[in-house]
N, C-alpha and C positions, 0 to 999 in steps of 0.2 A: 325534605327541603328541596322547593325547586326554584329555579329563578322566578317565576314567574311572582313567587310569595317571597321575592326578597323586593324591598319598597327602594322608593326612588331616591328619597331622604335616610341616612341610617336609623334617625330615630322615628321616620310618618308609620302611625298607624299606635303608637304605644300609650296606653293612658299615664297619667301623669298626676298623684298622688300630692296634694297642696301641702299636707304636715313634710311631707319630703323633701318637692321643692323648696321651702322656705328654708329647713337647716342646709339642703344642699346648696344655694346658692349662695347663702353668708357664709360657707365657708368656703367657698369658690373667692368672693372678694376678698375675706382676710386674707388669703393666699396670694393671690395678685398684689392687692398691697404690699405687705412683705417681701412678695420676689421685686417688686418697683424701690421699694427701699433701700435692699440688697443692693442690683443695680446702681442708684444713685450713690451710694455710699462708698464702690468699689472703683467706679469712676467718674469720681469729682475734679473734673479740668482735661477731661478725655473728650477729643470730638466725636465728634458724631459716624467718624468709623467706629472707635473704640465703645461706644455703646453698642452699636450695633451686633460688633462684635462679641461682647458682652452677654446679649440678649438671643445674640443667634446659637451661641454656646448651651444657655440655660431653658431655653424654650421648650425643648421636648421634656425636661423633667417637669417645667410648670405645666404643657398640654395634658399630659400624661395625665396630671391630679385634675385638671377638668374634667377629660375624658370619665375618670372615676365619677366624679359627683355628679356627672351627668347619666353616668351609666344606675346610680343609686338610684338617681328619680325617676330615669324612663322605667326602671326594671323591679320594683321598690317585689313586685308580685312577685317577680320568678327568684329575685332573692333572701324571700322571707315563706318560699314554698317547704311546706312540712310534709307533701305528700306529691305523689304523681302516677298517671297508670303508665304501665308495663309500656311500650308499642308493640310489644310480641305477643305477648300471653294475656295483656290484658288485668294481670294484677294489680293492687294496688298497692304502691311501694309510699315507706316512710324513709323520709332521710335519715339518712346513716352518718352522716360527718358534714364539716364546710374543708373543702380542697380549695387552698389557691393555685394560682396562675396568672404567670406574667405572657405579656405578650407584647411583640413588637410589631409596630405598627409605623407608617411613615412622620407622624409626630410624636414619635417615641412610643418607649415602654408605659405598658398600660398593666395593671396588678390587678385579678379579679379573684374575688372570692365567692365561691359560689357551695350551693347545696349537695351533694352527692347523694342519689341513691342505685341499691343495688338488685337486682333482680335475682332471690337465689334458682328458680326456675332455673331461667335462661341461663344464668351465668355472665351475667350481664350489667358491667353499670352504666349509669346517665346523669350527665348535667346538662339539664334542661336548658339552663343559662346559656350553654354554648349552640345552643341550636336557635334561641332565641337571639342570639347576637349576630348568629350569619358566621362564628368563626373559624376559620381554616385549621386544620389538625396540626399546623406545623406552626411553628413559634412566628415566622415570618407570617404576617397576616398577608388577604389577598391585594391590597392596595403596595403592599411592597414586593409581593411577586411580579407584578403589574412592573411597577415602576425598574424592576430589576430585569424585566425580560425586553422591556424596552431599550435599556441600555445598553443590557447586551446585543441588543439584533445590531445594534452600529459599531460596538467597538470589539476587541478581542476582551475576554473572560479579567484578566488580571488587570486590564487598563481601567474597563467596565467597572470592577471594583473600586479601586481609586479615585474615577470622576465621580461614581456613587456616593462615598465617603466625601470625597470635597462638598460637591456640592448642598448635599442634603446632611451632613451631618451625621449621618447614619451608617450601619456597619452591613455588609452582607458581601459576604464572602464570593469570591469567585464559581466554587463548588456549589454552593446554592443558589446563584446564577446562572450556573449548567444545567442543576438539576430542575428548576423550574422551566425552563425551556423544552428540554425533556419531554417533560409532561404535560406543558402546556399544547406542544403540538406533533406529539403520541400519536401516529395515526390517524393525523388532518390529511385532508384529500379538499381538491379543488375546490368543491360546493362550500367546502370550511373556510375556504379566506374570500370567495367570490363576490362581488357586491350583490344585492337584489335582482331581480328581473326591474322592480318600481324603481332604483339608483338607475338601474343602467338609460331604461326609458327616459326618465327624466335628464339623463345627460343630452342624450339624442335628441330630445326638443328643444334644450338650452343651445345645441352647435346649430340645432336647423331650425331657429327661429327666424323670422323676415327672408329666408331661402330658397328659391323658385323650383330647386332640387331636391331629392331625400338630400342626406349627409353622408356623406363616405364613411364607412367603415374598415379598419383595415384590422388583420389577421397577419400575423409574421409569423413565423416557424421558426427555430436555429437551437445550436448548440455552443455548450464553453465546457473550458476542460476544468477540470476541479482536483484538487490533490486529494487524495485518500490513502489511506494505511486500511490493511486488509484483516480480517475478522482476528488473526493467529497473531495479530501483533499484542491482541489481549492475554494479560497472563500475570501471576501474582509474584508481588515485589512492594517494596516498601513505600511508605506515606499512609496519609490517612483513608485513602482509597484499598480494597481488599485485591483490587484488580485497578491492574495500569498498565500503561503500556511497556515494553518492555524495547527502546528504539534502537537497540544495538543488534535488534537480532529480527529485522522486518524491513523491509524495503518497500515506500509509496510509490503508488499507480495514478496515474491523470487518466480519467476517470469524465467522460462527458456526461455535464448534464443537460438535456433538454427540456425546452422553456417554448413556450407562447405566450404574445402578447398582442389583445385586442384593442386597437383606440381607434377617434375619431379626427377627422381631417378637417380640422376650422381655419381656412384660409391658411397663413403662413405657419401657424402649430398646431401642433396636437391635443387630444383630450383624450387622457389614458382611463384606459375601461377599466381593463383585466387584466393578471398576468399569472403565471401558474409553471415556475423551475421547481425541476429533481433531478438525483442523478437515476434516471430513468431508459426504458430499452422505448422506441421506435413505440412495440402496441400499444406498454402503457401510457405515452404521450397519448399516442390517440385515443383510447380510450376517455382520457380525462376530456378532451375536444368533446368526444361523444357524449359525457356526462353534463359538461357544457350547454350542448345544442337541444339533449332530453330534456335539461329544467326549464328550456324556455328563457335564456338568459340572455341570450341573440336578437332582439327584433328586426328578424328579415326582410320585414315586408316594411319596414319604416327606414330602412338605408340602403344604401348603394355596396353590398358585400365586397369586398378586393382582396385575395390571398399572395402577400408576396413572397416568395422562399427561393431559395438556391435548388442544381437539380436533384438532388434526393430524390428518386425516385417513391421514398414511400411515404413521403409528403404530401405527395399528387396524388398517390394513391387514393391517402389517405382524407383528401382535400373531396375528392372527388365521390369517396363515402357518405361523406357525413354533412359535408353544404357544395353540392355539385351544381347548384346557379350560381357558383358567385366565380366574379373576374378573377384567372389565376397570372400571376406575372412572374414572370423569371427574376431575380434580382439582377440590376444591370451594372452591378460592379462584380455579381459572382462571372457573370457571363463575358465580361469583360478580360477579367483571371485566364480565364480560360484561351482568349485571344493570346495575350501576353502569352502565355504557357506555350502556347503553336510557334507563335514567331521565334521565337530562341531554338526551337527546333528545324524549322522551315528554311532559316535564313543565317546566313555564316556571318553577313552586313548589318552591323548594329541598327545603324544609319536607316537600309532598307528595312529590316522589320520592324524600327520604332515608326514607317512613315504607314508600313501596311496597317500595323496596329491600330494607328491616329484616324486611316482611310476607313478601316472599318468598324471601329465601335461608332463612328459617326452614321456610319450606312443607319449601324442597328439602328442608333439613334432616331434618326427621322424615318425608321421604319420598312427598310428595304432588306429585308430578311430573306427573302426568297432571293436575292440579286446575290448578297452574297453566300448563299449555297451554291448557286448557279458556279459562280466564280469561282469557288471554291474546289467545286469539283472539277474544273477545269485545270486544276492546277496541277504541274508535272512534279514528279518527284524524282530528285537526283539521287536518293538511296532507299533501301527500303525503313529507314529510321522515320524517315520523313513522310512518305506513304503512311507509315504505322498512324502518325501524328494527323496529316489530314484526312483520314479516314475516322482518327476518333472525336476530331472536332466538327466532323460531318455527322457525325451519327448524334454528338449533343444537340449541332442547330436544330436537324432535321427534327429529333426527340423531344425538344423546349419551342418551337416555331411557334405554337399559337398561342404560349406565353411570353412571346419575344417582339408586340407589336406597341411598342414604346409610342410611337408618336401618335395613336390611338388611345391611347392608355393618358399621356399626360394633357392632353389635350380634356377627357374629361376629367381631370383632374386627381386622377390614381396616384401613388405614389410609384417608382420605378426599382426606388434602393431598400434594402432590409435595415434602412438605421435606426426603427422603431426596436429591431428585437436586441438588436448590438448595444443600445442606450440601455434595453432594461437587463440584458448579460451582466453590463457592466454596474448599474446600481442594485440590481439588488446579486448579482451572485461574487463579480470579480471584488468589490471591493469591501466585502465580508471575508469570503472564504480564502481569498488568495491572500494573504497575510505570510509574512517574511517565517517559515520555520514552523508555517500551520499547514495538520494533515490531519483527514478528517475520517473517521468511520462514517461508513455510508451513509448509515441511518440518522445519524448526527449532522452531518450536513443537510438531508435532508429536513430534518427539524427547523435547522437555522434558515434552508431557502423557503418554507414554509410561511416561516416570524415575518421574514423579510418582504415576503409576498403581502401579507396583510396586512403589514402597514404600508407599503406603496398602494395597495387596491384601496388605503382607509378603513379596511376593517378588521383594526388592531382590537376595538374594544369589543366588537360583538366573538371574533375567535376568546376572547378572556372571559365573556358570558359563559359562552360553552364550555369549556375546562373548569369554572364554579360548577356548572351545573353536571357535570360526569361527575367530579370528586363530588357533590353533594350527594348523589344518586346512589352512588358508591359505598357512602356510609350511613343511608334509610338500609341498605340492601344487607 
């Protein structure tokens, strides 16, 4: 089973059998009737909450019996199959019994009864039915993994479960909420949540339509710190898990995760491309950039490229690797920092270092970079604390100068500040992971900054393609 042969409609493509339809759909209506009677009968002088209420209680055990009679007529073949070949060996198998099975699904439980046969070769049984229906091996169908991994990317595990339950009526545990996430995003890597090279394009003609200019594109780089509990805090203890943690006897680390975020500059906001957090080292950040810029995901030659970062040196580096035509900028609130940092060292006079500080992020400002190194190294030191100080703020300007020409830079319309990657820190990593009394095994965080990534980049439902089609591959295999 591969995606590609799962149809657009659940039931396009299946014949449909007219002696079938006809009992199944009269009894699809006496069923409805009846549940409308019901209804009526239980609340007579109830508004129209109270129906509702009513209906919204009893609805998945009525879907449920559609879903059946529907499933009779699209399937009348695979349910009255007396024979099937092997997919191994090739034999030809007679049914051996009818096995049910219930299943849940986002409009309730669904009861299927289906043919079984066994392959004594292989060792091997099948129900053909469940291949023909597209279903998932685990009682939770994919439409509720979906809807559960959704809610989980926004809330904590135990909330998740509760607004689950409210809302939808439906049951799914926290722990099945963990574990589909898990495995929905098992070893997702960037290309996994990224939009198209054709999405990205197409955004780039929408910001630079009627535009005398390409469109800016910007590139951020940075880091946030993330809580984590380390591998040994695993260890067996009671619940329904065989392995949990064990918090009396393990102590959490913050733990940086690095993130990139590519968007477009339309006048006074933005239009977010990409974005791609783990709690990851420096190469494989870059690397993932490099997998980036190998698929073609970039069109360089259709915008105006702009990288802005703090001085990490191995950003630049790194910057300089993999797209070395494009504008690099210093962030001018980290460079700023930096000022501030000097003056409280420099200066014993509040007064005076808040007026040096004020004199020269404005220098920077309008671009007189080179004026105040000049200055700077003119400057005497009353001890050697202070020497230590203006020597290391001399060796930043000097080191960042030809990312530090701000009044160049905003003039064509660069941006100056890193608040594109501090906005996406904070939606997709701080306000997931940082939770009152949450600590995360590595990999598990990285799972959730995964989830989280792809539905901000929009591609929640195509990453949920791909994990149908691994588990389906999984079990041809």
């Amino acid at each position: 089973m591969t995606i590609a042969s799962i149809p657009i409609s659940p039931f396009e493509g299946f014949g449909i059998k007219n002696e079938a339809k006809e009992a199944s759909r009269e009894a699809i209506h006496e069923a409805i009737d009846g549940w409308i009677d019901e209804v009526i009968e239980m609340k007579k002088g109830a508004g129209l909450g109270g129906i509702t209420e009513e209906i919204f209680k009893k609805r998945q055990e009525m879907m449920g019996k559609i879903v059946e009679q529907i499933v009779v007529e699209l399937f009348s073949d695979e349910l009255n199959r007396e024979t099937m070949v092997c997919p191994n060996c090739g034999r030809v198998l007679n049914r051996r019994d009818i096995h049910e099975r219930t299943v849940e699904t986002m409009i309730g439980e669904i009861t299927l009864r289906r043919p079984y046969f066994y392959c004594t070769s292989c060792k091997k049984g099948f129900h053909p039915l469940d291949d023909a229906l597209i279903l998932s091996d685990t009682v939770k169908q994919w439409d509720m993994q979906k809807a559960g991994a959704s809610v989980a990317a926004e809330l904590p595990y135990n909330k998740a479960q509760a607004i689950f339950e409210e809302l939808t009526g439906l049951s799914m545990s926290d722990h099945a909420m963990h574990d589909t996430v898990g495995d929905l995003c098992e070893e997702v890597d960037v290309l996994d949540i990224a939009p198209s090279a054709e999405e990205i394009e197409e955004k780039v003609r929408t910001v630079g339509e009627g535009k005398k200019w390409r469109p800016i594109m910007v590139l951020t780089i940075d880091g946030a710190l993330v809580p984590t509990r380390p591998d040994e805090a695993k260890g067996k203890g009671r619940g329904r898990k065989k392995v949990r943690a064990k918090r009396a006897k393990w102590e959490g680390e913050w733990r940086e995760e690095k993130g990139f975020r590519f968007y477009l500059v339309d006048g006074a906001r933005i239009e977010h491309v990409l974005c791609w957090h783990q709690v990851q080292s420096s190469e494989e950040l870059k690397e993932c950039l490099r997998k980036v810029k190998e698929a073609g995901l970039i069109p360089e030659r259709d915008v105006r490229l702009c990288v802005v970062g703090d001085g990490a040196r191995w950003i630049w580096k790194a910057i300089k690797e993999i797209f070395p035509d494009a504008i690099q900028v210093l962030d001018y609130y980290h460079a700023s920092e930096h000022i501030y940092k000097a003056a409280e060292v420099i200066y014993d006079n509040s007064e005076e270092a808040q007026e040096w500080v004020e004199a020269t992020i404005t220098r920077l400002f309008v671009g007189e970079i080179e004026e105040v190194v000049d200055d700077l190294g003119k400057m005497k030191a009353h001890n050697e604390e202070v020497q230590n100080e203006i020597d290391s703020l001399l060796h930043y300007l000097k080191e960042n100068k030809d990312r530090m020409n701000y009044k160049h830079v905003k003039k064509g319309g660069y941006p100056i500040g890193s608040g594109g990657i501090e906005s996406s820190n904070k939606t997709v990593c701080h306000t997931r992971l940082k939770r009152s009394g949450a600590w995360w095994y590595a990999e598990k965080a990285n799972q959730m900054l995964a989830l989280r990534c792809a539905k901000y980049n929009g591609t929640f439902q195509r990453l949920f393609l791909q994990y149908m089609q691994r588990v389906l591959q999984k079990k041809d295999t």
